[in-house]
N, C-alpha and C positions, 0 to 999 in steps of 0.2 A: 556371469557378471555379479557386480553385489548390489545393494540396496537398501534403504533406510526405511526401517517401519515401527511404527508409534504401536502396538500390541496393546496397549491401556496406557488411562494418564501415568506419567511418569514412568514407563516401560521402554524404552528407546531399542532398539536391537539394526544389526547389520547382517543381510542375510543373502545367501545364496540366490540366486534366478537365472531363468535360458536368458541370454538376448533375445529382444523379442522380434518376432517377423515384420516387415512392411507388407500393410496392405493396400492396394490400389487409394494412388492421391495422398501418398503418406511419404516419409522421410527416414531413416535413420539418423539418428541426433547421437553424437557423445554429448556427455557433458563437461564444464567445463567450470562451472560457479553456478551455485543456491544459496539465495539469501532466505534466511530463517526470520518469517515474517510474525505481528503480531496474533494474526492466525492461529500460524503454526506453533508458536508459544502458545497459546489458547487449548490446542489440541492437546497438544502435552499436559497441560496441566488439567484437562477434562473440564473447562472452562467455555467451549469455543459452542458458537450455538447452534451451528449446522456439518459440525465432523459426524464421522461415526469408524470402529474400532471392528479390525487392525486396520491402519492407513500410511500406506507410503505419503509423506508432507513434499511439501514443496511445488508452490506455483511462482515465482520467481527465481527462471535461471538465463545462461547466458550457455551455447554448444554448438558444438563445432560438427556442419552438415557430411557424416558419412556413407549416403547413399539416398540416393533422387533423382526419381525418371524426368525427364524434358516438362517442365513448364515453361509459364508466359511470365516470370517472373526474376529471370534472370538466375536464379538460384541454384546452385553448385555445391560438389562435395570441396570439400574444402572452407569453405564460408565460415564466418563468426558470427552468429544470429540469434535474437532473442527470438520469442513467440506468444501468442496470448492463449494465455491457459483457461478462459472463460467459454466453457462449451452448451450452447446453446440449440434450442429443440429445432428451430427456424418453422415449425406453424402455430405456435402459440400467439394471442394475440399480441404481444409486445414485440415479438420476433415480425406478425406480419409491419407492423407500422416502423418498423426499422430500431428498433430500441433491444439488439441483442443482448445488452450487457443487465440488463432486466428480465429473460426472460423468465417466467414462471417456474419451469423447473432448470434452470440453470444448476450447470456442475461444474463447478473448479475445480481444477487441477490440486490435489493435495486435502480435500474437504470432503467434495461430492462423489468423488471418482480417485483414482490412483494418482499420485505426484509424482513429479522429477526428480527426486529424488534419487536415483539408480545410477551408473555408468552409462547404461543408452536408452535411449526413451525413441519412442514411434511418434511422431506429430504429423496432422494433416499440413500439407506443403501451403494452402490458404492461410493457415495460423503462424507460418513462419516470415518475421520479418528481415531483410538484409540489415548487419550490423552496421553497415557503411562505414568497414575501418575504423569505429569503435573500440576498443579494451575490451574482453573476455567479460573481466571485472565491472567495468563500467554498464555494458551489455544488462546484465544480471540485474541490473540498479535501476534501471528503465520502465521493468512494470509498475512497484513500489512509486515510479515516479509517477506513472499513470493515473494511480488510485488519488493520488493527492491534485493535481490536474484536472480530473475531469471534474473532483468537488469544487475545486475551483471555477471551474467554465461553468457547473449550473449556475453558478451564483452570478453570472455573469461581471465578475470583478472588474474595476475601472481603476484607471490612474489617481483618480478623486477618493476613492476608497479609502477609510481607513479600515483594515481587517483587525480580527484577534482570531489567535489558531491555539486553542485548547486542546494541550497536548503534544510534547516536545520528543515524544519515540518519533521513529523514520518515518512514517505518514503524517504527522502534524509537522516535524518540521521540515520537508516535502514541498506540504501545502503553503508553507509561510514563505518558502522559495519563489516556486509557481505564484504566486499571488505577491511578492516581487519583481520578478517577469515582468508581470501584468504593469507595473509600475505604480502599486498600494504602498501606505506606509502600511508599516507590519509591525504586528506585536505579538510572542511566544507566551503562554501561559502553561506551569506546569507547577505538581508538589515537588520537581525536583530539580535543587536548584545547579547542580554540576550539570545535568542538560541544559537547561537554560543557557548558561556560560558557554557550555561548546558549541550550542544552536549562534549566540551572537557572535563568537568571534568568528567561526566557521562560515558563517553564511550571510554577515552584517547584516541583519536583521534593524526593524527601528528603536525597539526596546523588548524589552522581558519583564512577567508579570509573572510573582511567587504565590501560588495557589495556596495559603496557608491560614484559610478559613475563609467562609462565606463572607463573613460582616468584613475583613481585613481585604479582602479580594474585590468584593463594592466598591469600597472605599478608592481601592486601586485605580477601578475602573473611570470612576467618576472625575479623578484626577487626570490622570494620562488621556482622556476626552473631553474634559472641560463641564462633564456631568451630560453630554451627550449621549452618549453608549456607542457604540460599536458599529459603522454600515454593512459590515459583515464576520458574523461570529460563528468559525467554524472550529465543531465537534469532532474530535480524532483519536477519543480514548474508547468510549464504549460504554459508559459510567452514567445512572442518572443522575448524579452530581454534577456531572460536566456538560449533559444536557442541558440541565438546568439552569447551571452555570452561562451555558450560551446566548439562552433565553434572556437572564438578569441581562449579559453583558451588550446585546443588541439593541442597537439607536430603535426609537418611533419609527417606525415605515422602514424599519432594517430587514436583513436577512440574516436566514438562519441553513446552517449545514449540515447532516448528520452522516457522517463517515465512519464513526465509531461503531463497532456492533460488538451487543451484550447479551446479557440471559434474564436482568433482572428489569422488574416495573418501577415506572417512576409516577407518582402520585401527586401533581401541582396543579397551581391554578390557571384552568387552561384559559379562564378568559383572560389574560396578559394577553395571547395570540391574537385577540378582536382588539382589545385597549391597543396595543403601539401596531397595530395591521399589521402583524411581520409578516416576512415571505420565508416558510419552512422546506427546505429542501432534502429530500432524500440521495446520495450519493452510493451505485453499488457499480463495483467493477471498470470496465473502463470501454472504449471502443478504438476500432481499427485507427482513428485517427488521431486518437492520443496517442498511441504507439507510434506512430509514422509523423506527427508535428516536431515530439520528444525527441527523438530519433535525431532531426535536420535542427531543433536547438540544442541539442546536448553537441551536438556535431561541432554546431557554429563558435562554442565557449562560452555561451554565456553564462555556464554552471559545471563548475567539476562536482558530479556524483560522489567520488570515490571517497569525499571529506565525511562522507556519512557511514563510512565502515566506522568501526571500531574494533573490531575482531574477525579473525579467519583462523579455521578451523581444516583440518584433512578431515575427508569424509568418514575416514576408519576412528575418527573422535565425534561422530556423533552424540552418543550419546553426554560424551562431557558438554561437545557446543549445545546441548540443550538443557544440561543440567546449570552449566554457570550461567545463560541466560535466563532462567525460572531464578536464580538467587539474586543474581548482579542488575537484574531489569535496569533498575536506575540509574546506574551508568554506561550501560549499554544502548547505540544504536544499531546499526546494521549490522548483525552478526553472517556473516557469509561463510557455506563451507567450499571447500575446493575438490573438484574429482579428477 
């Protein structure tokens, strides 16, 4: 079979492998769609703060089940199923209290450990979810939707809410969806303004918000809340600007989200945190049950995923689909490859 590995930043290669064996409690997986996450962009560019070199990428896919022995889960060769690519140690202490998608030395798929990347991959039959007659396509789009989901559930989002989602790639505007759902007015901020545009028509969004300086972005904020600030300001780039940013843009006794993950330090004034009491939350990974709510809303319509493609790629274009998204970032959303 073949396989996609990142050899150093900007190294892209397609390379020969066995198929690999099932081992008891496991699956053979084809695959069938990879989306090229901001991650895996990250990797590529030797940006990303917990990769390491050579890595097969890719923990966001959608594959179709070609061998697996009798479980309790209905699960069949034939099947279209996504999986959660978050692997976890189960006796650490966040593993005992039930908090896998935190465990201490957690590994994803495509970071920690090898990615989906390949023609077939081995998944524990536990980690695979039934597609429920979902798209291939759509399948694939469901982790990505996770990550923005479950930022959302910490914050415990309400209908009263007004949110701002800093950051308009596929995890910010995800999250501005999700928090949607929830029935928030929503507002998209980002430096760029062709996403913006395809976040509001795409996804009717309540407005959009042009990141084009600190003092003009205040300004913004002040306006579009009435000089309130924000009930809930969530982070989706990675950026201490945008941190920061989130901080400014959150109401007194607001909340705060951080989704984005970076390499570098941000240096402000932390008493703001005591001044408006915000409530700071950290978002990593996802759990069994954002996969499985996701799953039975993407089902129901209330969201076509697939509006968040913008590019698909055949897997033997690897390394272009990773070079034109390191150049085109800003107009790019969900780049997907195909196997």
């Amino acid at each position: 079979m073949k396989a996609i590995v990142i050899n150093e930043p900007y190294d892209v290669a397609v390379v020969e492998r066995p198929v690999p064996e099932i081992k008891p409690g496991e699956a053979l997986l084809k695959l069938l769609y990879g989306g090229i996450c901001g991650s895996d962009l990250g990797s590529y560019r030797g940006t990303f703060a917990y990769v390491s070199y050579p890595r097969t990428p890719g923990h966001e896919f959608s594959a179709e089940i070609v061998e697996i022995g009798p479980n309790d889960k209905g699960l069949k060769p034939g099947m279209v199923v996504t999986c959660n690519p978050y692997f976890n140690c189960e006796t650490c202490y966040s593993c005992q209290r039930g908090l896998v998608n935190c465990c201490t030395t957690n590994q994803t798929m495509g970071v920690q450990r090898e990615g989906a990347f390949a023609q077939y991959i081995t998944m524990p039959v536990e980690r695979i979810y039934d597609g429920k007659g979902l798209s291939a396509k759509t399948l694939a789009l469901i982790e990505p939707f996770c990550i923005s989901y479950h930022g959302v559930s910490r914050a415990h989002v309400q209908s009263h809410d007004k949110v701002l989602v800093i950051g308009a790639g596929t995890i910010g505007v995800l999250a501005a969806v999700a928090a949607k759902i929830k029935g928030a007015e929503v507002y998209i901020a980002d430096v760029a303004e062709e996403k913006l545009r395809y976040a509001m028509e795409e996804f009717h969004l309540d407005g959009t918000i042009l990141n084009d300086g600190p003092d003009s972005f205040k300004n913004k904020i002040r306006e579009v809340t009435e000089g309130n600030g924000f009930d809930v300001a969530i982070e989706a780039v990675g950026l201490p600007s945008t941190f920061q940013a989130c901080i400014d843009a959150a109401a007194f006794g607001g909340k705060v989200v951080l989704i984005g993950v970076g390499k570098q330090n941000l240096d402000f004034d932390f008493t703001v945190i005591q001044k408006k009491e915000l409530n700071i939350f950290g978002s990593r990974n996802a759990l069994k049950k954002d996969f499985e709510e996701l799953i039975d809303i993407v089902k129901s319509g209330k969201v076509n995923l697939e509006k968040i493609v913008t590019d698909t790629y055949r897997f033997e274009d690897a390394g272009r689909a990773f070079e034109e998204f390191d150049k085109h970032a800003g107009s790019k959303l969900k780049v997907l490859v195909e196997f």
